[in-house]
TORMAR-665364 format. One record per residue (C-alpha): residue in three letters; residue number from 1; x, y, z negated. Coordinates in pm, 1 decimal, always signed. Layout:
REM residues N
+------+-----+----------+----------+----------+
! type ! seq !       px !       py !       pz !
+------+-----+----------+----------+----------+
!  ala ! NUM !        X !        Y !        Z !
...
+------+-----+----------+----------+----------+
//
This chain:
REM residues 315
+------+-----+----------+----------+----------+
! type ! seq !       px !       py !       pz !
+------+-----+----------+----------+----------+
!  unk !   1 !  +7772.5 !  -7445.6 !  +1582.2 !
!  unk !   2 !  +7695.5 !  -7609.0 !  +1943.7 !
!  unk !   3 !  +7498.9 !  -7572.6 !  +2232.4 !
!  unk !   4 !  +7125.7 !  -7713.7 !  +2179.6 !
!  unk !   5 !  +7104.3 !  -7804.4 !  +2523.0 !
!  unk !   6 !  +7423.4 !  -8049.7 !  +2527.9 !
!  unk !   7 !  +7298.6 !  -8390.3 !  +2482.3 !
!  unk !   8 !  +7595.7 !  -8509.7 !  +2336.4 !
!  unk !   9 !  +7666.4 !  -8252.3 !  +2041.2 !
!  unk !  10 !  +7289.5 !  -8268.8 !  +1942.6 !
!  unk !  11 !  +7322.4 !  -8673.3 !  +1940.8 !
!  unk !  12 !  +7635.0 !  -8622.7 !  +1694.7 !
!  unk !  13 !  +7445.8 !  -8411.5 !  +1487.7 !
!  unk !  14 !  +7164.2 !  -8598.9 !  +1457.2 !
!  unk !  15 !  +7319.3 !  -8887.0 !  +1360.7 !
!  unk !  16 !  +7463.6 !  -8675.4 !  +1074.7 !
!  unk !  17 !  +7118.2 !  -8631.3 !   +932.1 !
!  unk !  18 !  +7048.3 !  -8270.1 !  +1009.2 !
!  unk !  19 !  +6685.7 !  -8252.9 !  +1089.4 !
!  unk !  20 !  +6675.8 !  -7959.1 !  +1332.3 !
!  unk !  21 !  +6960.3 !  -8146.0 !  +1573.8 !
!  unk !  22 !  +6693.8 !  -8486.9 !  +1532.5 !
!  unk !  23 !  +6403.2 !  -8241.8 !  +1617.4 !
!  unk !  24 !  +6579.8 !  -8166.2 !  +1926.1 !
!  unk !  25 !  +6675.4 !  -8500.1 !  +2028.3 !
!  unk !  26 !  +6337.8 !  -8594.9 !  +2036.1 !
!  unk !  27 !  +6298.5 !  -8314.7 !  +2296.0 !
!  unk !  28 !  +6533.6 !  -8415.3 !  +2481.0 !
!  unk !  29 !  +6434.6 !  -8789.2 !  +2485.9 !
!  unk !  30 !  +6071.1 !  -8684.4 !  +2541.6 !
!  unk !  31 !  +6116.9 !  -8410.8 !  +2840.3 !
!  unk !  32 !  +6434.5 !  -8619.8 !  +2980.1 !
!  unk !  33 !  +6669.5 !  -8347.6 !  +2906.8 !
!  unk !  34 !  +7033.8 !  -8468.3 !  +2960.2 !
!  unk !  35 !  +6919.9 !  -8797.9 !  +2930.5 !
!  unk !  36 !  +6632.6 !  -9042.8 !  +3098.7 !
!  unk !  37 !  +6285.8 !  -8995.4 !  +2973.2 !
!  unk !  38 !  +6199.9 !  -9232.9 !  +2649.6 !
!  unk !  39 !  +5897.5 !  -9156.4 !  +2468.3 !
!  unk !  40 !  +5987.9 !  -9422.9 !  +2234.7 !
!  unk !  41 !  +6328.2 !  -9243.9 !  +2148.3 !
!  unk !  42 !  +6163.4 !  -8890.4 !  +2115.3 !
!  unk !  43 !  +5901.2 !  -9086.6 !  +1826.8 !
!  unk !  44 !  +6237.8 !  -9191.7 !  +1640.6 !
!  unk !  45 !  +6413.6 !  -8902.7 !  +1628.4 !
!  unk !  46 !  +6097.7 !  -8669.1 !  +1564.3 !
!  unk !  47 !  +5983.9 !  -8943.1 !  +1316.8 !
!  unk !  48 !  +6376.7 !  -8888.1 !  +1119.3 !
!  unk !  49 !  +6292.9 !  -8498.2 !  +1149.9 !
!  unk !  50 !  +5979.3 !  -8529.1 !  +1023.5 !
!  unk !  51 !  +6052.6 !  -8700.1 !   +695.0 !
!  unk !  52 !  +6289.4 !  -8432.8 !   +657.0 !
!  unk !  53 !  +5989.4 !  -8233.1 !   +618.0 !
!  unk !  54 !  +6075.6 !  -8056.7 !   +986.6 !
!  unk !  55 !  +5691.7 !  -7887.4 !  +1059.6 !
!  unk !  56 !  +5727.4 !  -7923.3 !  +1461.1 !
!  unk !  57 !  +5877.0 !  -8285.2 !  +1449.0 !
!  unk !  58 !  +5572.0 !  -8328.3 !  +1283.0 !
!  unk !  59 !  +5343.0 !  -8200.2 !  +1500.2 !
!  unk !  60 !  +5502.6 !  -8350.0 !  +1785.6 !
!  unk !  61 !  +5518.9 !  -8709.5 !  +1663.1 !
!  unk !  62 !  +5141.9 !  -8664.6 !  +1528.4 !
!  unk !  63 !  +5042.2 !  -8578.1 !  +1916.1 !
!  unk !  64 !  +5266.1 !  -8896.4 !  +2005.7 !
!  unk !  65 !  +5042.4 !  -9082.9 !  +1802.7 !
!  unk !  66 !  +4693.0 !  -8907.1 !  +1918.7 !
!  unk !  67 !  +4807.1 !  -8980.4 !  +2279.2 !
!  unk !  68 !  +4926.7 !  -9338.9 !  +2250.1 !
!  unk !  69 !  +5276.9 !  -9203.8 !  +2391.1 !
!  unk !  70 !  +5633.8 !  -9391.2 !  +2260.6 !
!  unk !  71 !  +5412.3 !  -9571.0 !  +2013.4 !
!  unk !  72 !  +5097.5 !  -9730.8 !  +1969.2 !
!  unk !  73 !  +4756.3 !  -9504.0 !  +1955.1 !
!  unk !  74 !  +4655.7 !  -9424.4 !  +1631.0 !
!  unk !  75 !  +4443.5 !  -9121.9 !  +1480.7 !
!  unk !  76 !  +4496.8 !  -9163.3 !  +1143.9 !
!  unk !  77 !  +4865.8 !  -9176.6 !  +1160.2 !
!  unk !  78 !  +4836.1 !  -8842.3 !  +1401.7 !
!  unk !  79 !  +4605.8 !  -8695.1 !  +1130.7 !
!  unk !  80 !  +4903.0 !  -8793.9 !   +864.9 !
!  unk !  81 !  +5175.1 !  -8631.5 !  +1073.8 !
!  unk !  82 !  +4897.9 !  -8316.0 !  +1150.0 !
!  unk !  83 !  +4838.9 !  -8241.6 !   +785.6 !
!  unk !  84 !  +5192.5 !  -8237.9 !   +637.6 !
!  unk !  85 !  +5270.6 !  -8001.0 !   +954.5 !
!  unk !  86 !  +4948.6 !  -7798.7 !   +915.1 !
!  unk !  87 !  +5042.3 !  -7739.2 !   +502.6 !
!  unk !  88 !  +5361.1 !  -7605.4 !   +592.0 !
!  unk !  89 !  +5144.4 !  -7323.4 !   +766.6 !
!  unk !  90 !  +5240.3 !  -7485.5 !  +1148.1 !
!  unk !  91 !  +4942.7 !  -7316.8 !  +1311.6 !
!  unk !  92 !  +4925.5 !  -7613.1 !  +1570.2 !
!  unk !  93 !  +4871.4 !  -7838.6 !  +1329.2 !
!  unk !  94 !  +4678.5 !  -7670.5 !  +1129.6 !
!  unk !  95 !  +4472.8 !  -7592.5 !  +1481.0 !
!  unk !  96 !  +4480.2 !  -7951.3 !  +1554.2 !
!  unk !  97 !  +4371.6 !  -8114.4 !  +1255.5 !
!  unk !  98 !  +4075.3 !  -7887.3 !  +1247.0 !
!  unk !  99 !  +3994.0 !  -8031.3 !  +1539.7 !
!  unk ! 100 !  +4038.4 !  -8358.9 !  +1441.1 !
!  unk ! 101 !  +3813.3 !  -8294.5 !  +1127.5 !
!  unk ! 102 !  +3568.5 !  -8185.6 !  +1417.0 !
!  unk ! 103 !  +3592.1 !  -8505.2 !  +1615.8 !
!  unk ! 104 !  +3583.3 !  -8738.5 !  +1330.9 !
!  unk ! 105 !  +3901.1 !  -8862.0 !  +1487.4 !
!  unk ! 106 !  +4133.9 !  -9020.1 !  +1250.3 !
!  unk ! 107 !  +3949.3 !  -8890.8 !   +947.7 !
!  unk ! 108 !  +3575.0 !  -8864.4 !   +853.8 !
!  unk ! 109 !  +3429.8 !  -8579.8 !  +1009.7 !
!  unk ! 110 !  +3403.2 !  -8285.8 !   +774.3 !
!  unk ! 111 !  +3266.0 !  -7904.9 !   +965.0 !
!  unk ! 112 !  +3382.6 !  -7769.6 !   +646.7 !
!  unk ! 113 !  +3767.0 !  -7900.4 !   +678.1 !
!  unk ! 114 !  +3752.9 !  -7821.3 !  +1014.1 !
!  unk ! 115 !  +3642.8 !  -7499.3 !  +1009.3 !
!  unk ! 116 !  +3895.2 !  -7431.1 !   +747.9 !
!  unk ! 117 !  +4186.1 !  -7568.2 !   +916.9 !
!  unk ! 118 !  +4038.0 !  -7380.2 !  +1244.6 !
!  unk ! 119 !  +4045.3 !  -7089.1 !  +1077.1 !
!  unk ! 120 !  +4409.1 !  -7094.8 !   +919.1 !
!  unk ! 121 !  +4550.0 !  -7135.6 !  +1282.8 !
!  unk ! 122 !  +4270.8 !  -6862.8 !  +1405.4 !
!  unk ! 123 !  +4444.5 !  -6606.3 !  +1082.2 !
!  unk ! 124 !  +4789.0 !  -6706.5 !  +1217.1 !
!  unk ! 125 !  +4722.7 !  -6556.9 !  +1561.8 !
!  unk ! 126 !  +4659.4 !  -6920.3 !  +1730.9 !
!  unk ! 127 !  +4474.5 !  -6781.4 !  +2045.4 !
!  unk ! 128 !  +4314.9 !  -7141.7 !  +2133.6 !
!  unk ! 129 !  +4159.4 !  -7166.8 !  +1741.5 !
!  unk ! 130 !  +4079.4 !  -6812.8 !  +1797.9 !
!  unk ! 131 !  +3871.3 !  -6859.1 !  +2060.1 !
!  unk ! 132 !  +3721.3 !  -7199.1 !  +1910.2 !
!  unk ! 133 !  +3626.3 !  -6987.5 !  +1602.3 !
!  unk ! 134 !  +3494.5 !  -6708.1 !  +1799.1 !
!  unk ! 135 !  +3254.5 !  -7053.0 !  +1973.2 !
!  unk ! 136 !  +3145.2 !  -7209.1 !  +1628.3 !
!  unk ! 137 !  +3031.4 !  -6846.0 !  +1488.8 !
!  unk ! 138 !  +2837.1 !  -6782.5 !  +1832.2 !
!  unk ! 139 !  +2659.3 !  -7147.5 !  +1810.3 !
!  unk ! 140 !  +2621.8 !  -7133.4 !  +1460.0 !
!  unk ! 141 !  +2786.6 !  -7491.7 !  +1453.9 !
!  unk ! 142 !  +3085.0 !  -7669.5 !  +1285.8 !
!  unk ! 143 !  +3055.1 !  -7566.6 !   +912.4 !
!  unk ! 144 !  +2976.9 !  -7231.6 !  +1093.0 !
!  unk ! 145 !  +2698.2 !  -6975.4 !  +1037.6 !
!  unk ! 146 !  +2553.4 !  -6817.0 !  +1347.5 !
!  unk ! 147 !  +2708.0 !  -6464.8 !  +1345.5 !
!  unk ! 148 !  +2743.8 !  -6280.5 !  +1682.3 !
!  unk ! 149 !  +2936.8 !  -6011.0 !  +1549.8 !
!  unk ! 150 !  +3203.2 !  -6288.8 !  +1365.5 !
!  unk ! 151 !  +3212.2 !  -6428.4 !  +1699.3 !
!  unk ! 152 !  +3301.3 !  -6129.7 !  +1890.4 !
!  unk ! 153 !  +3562.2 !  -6050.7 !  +1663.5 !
!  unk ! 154 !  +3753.9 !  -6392.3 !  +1708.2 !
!  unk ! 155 !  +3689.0 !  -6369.4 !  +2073.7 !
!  unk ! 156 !  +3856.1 !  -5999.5 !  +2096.6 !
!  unk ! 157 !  +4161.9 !  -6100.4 !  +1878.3 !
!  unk ! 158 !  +4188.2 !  -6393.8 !  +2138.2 !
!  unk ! 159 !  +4108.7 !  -6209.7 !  +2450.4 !
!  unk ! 160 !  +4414.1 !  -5920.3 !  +2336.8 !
!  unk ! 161 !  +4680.9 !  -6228.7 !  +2339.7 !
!  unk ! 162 !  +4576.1 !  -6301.5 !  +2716.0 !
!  unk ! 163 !  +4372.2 !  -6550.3 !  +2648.8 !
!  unk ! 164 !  +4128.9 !  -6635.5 !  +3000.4 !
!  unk ! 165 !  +3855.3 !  -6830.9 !  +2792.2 !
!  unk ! 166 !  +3862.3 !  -6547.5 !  +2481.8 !
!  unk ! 167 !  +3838.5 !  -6282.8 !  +2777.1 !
!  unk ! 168 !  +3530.4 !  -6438.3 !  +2996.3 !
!  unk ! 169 !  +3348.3 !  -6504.4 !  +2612.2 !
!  unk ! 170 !  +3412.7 !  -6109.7 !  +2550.5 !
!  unk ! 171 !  +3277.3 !  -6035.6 !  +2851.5 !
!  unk ! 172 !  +2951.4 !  -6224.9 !  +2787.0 !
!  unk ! 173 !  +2919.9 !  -6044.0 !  +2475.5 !
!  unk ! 174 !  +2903.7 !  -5731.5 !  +2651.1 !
!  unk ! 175 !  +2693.1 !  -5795.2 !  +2913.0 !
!  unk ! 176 !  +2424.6 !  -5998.7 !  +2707.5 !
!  unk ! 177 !  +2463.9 !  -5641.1 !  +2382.4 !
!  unk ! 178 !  +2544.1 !  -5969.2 !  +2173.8 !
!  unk ! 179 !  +2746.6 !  -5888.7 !  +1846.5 !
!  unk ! 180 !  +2873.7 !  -5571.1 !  +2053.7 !
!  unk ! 181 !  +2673.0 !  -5279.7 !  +2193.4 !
!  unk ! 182 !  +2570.7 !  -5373.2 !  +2551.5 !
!  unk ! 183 !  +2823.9 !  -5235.0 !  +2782.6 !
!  unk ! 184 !  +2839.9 !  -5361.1 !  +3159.5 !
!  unk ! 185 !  +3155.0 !  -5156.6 !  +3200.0 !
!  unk ! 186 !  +3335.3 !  -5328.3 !  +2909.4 !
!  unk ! 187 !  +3216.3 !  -5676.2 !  +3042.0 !
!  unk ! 188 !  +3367.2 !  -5629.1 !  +3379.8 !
!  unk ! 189 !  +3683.9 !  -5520.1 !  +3228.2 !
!  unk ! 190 !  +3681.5 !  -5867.9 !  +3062.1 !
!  unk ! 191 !  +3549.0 !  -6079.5 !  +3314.8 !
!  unk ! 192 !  +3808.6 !  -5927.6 !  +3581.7 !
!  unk ! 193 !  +4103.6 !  -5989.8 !  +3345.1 !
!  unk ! 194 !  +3963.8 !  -6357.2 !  +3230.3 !
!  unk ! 195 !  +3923.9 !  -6384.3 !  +3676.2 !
!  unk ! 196 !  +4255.2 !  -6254.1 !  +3740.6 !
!  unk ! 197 !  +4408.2 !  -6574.0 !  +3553.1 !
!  unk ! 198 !  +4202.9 !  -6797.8 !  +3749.6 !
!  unk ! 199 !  +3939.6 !  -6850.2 !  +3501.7 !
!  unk ! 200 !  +3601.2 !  -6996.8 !  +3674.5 !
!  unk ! 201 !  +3335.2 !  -6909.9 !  +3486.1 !
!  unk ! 202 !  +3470.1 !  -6549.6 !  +3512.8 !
!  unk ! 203 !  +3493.3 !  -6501.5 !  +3829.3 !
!  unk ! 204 !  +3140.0 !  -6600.7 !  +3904.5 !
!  unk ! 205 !  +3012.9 !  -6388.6 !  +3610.1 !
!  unk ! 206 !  +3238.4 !  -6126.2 !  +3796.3 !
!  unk ! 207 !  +3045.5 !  -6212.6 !  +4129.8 !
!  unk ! 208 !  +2701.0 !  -6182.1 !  +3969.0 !
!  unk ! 209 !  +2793.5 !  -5885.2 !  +3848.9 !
!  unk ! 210 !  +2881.4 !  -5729.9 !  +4228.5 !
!  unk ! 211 !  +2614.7 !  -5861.3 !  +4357.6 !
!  unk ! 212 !  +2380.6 !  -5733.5 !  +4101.1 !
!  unk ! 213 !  +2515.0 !  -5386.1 !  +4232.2 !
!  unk ! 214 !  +2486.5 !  -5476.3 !  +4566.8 !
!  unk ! 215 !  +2891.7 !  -5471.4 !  +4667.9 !
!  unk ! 216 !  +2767.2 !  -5821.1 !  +4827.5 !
!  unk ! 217 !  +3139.7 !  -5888.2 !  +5058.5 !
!  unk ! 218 !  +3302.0 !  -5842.8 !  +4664.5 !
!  unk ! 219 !  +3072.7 !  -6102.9 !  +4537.8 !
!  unk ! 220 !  +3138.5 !  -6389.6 !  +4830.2 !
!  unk ! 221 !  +3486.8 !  -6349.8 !  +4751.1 !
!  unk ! 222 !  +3440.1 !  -6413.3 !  +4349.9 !
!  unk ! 223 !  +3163.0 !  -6676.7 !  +4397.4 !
!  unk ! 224 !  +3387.3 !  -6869.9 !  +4700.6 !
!  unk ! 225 !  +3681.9 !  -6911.6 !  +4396.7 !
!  unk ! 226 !  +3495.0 !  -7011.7 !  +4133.0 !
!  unk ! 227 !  +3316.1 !  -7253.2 !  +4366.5 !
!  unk ! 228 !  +3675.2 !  -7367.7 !  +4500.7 !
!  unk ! 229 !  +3728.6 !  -7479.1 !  +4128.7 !
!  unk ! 230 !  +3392.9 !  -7674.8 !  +4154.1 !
!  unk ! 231 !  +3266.6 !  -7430.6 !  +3904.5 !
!  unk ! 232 !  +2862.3 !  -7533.4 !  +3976.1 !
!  unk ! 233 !  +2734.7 !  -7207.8 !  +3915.5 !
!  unk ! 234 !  +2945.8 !  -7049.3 !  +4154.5 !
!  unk ! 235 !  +2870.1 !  -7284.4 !  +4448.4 !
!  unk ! 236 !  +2497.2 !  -7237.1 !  +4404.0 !
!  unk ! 237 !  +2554.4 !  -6830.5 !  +4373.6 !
!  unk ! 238 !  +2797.3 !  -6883.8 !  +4704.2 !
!  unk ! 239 !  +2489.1 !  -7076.2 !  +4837.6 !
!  unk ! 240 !  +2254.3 !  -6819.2 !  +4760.9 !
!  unk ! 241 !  +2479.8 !  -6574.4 !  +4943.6 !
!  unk ! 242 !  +2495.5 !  -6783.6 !  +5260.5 !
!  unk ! 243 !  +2075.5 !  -6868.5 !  +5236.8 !
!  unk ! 244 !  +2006.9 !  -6454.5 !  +5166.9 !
!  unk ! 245 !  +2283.8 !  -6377.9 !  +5455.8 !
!  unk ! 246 !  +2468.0 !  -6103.3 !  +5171.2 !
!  unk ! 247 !  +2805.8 !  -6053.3 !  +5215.2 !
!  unk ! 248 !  +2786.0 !  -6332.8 !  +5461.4 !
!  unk ! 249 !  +2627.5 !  -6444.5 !  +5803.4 !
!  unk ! 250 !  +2312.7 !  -6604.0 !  +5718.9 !
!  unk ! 251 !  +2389.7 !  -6988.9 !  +5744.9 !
!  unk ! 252 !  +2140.5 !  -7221.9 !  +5595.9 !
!  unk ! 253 !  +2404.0 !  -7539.6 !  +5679.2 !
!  unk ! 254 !  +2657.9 !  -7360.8 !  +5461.0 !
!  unk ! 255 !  +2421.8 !  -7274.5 !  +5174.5 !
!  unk ! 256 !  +2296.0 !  -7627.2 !  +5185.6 !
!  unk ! 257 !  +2648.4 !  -7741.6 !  +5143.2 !
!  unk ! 258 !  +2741.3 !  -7518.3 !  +4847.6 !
!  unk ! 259 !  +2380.0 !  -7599.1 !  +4683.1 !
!  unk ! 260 !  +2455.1 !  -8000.2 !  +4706.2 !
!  unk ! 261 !  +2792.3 !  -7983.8 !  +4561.3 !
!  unk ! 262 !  +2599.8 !  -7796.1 !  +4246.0 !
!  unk ! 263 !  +2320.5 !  -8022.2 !  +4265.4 !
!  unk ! 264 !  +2517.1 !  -8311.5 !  +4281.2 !
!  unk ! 265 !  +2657.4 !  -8147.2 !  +3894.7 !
!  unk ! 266 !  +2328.8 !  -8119.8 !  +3760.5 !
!  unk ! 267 !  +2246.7 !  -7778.6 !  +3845.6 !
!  unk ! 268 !  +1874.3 !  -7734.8 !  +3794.8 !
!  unk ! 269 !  +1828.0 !  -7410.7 !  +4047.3 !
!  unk ! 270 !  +2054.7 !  -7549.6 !  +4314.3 !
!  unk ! 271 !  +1809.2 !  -7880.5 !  +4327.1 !
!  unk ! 272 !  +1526.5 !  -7661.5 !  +4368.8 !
!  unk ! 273 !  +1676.7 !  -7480.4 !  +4591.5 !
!  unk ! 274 !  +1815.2 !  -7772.8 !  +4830.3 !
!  unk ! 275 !  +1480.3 !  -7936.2 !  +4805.5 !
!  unk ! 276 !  +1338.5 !  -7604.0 !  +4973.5 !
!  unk ! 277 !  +1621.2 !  -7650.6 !  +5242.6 !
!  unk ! 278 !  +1482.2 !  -7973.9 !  +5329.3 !
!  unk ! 279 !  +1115.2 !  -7927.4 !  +5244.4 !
!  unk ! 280 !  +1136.8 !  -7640.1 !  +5532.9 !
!  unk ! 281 !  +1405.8 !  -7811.4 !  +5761.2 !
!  unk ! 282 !  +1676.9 !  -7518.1 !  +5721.5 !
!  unk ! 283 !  +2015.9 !  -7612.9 !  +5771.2 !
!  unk ! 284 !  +1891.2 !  -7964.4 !  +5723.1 !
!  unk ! 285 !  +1666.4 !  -8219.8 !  +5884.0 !
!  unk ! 286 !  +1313.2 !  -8188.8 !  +5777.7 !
!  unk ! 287 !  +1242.1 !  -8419.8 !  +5501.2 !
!  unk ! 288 !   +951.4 !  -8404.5 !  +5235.3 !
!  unk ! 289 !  +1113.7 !  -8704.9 !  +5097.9 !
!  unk ! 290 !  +1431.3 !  -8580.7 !  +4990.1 !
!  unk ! 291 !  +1269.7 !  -8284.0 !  +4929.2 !
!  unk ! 292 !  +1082.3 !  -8455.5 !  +4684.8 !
!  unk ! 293 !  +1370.0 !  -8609.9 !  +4536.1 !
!  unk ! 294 !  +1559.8 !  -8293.5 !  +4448.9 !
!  unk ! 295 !  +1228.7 !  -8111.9 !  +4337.4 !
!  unk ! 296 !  +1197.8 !  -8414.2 !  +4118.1 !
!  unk ! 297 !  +1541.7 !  -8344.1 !  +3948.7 !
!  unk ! 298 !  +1496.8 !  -8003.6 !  +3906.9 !
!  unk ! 299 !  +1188.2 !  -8043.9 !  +3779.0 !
!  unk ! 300 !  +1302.9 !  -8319.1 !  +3500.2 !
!  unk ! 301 !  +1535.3 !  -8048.2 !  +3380.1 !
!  unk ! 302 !  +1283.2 !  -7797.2 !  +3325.1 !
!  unk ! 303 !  +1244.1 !  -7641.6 !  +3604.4 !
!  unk ! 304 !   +896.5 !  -7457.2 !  +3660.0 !
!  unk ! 305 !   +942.3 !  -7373.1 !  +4038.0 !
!  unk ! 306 !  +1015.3 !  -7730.0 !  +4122.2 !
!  unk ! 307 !   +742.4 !  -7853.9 !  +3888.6 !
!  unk ! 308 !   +483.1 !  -7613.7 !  +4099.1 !
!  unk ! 309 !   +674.2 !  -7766.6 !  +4423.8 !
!  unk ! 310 !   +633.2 !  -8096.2 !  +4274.7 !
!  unk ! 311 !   +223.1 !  -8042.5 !  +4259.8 !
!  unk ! 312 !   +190.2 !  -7916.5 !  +4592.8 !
!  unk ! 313 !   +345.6 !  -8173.6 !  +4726.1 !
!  unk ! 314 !   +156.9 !  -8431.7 !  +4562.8 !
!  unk ! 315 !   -229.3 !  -8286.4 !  +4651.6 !
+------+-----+----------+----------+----------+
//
């Protein structure tokens, strides 16, 4: 028996054929452990593991290949190395490939393989297939059938493990009665976990739900760090804030800021809404031009306010 972590034992090893000590080497070689980083290395020794039938050196040399890393890109040879991990029951690989099935990367694209080799990961307690299950049942896409309830299920297993992304999806079922009985109490429990790891999209969902009960300082804060991850609907919410003076002085330069950077990602409502900023010259220079302009991109998304905007302006 030796120490894993001494470079020199695990070389000897190796070079003796035993698969777990070649595994290992490749970890060393790829992280730099003991001995300067070579990518190339880490792809030999994983590749020596893996045709021992070693699952992870599998795994790891089929992401070598997927990312072009110690030897040339190729998705098919990553699918190879994917599937005999992912039959062994490696849940990453199994996770992977499913995803790879998804993609058409590699393979021919198949929702039915994909779902299946989702699913295996998703049974094995994978938290990231969990939650990409818990996605294809709520869209009703990838081999999947709509099912809100299926959804919620995969989200919940997902969202128990810790899982941010699982958490701020439970939440939404909750709040929106979708596959779960409407509770607004249950949702913030999610949301404030899912926001509490840093997760975006829950903290604004958080934020909307403050402000929706009028705790307007408590909302600010959750709106200012999803916006601070350039999460869009948080900067227009935080603009909103700032243009309604809630929770905030009222300061139409600072809601014009937080409504461009949203605009600038597409965000329907903030256009509209920075078009009204410069249609009625608050926090911005006065000008029916770029009001226009804004209006006009709103309005090409659907819209209806900046449509109407649109015709006044235009009589």
């Amino acid at each position: 028996m030796h120490d894993k972590n001494d470079f020199k034992a695990v070389k000897r090893a190796a070079e003796q054929g035993n698969a777990e000590d070649q595994h290992n080497l490749g970890m060393m070689y790829a992280s730099g452990q003991g001995v300067p980083k070579n990518r190339a290395e880490a792809a030999k020794w994983y590749r020596k593991a893996a045709n021992q039938g070693h699952a992870e050196a599998q795994f790891k040399l089929g992401m070598l290949y997927y990312n072009g890393s110690g030897v040339d890109g190729d998705d098919a040879e990553a699918v190879k190395w994917f599937r005999r991990a992912a039959e062994q029951g490696h849940s990453d690989g199994q996770y992977i490939l499913g995803v790879m099935y998804g993609n058409g990367h590699g393979v021919a694209q198949n929702d039915a393989e994909s779902i299946k080799w989702i699913r295996l990961a998703a049974e094995q307690g994978h938290e990231v297939a969990q939650t990409e299950l818990g996605r294809m049942y709520y869209d009703g896409w990838g081999g999947a059938e709509q099912d809100r309830m299926e959804a919620a299920k995969w989200y919940r297993l997902a969202a128990e493990q810790g899982s941010a992304i699982g958490q701020n999806n439970l939440g939404v079922m909750y709040d929106e009665g979708q596959g779960v009985e409407q509770d607004h109490t249950e949702a913030m429990k999610w949301y404030r976990l899912a926001a509490e790891q840093g997760n975006a999209k829950a903290q604004d969902n958080l934020g909307r739900m403050y402000a929706a009960g009028q705790d307007y300082t408590e909302a600010v804060k959750l709106f200012r760090l999803a916006a601070e991850q350039k999460n869009a609907n948080g900067q227009y919410n935080l603009g909103v804030m700032y243009n309604n003076g809630q929770g905030v002085g009222q300061d139409y330069a600072e809601a014009a800021r937080w409504y461009r950077l949203a605009a600038e990602q597409r965000h329907a409502a903030a256009q509209y809404s920075l078009g009204l900023l410069y249609a009625n010259g608050q926090g911005v220079p006065q000008d029916y031009t770029e009001a226009a302009w804004w209006y006009r991109l709103a309005a090409d998304q659907g819209h209806e306010s900046a449509r109407a905007a649109l015709k006044t302006m235009e009589r």
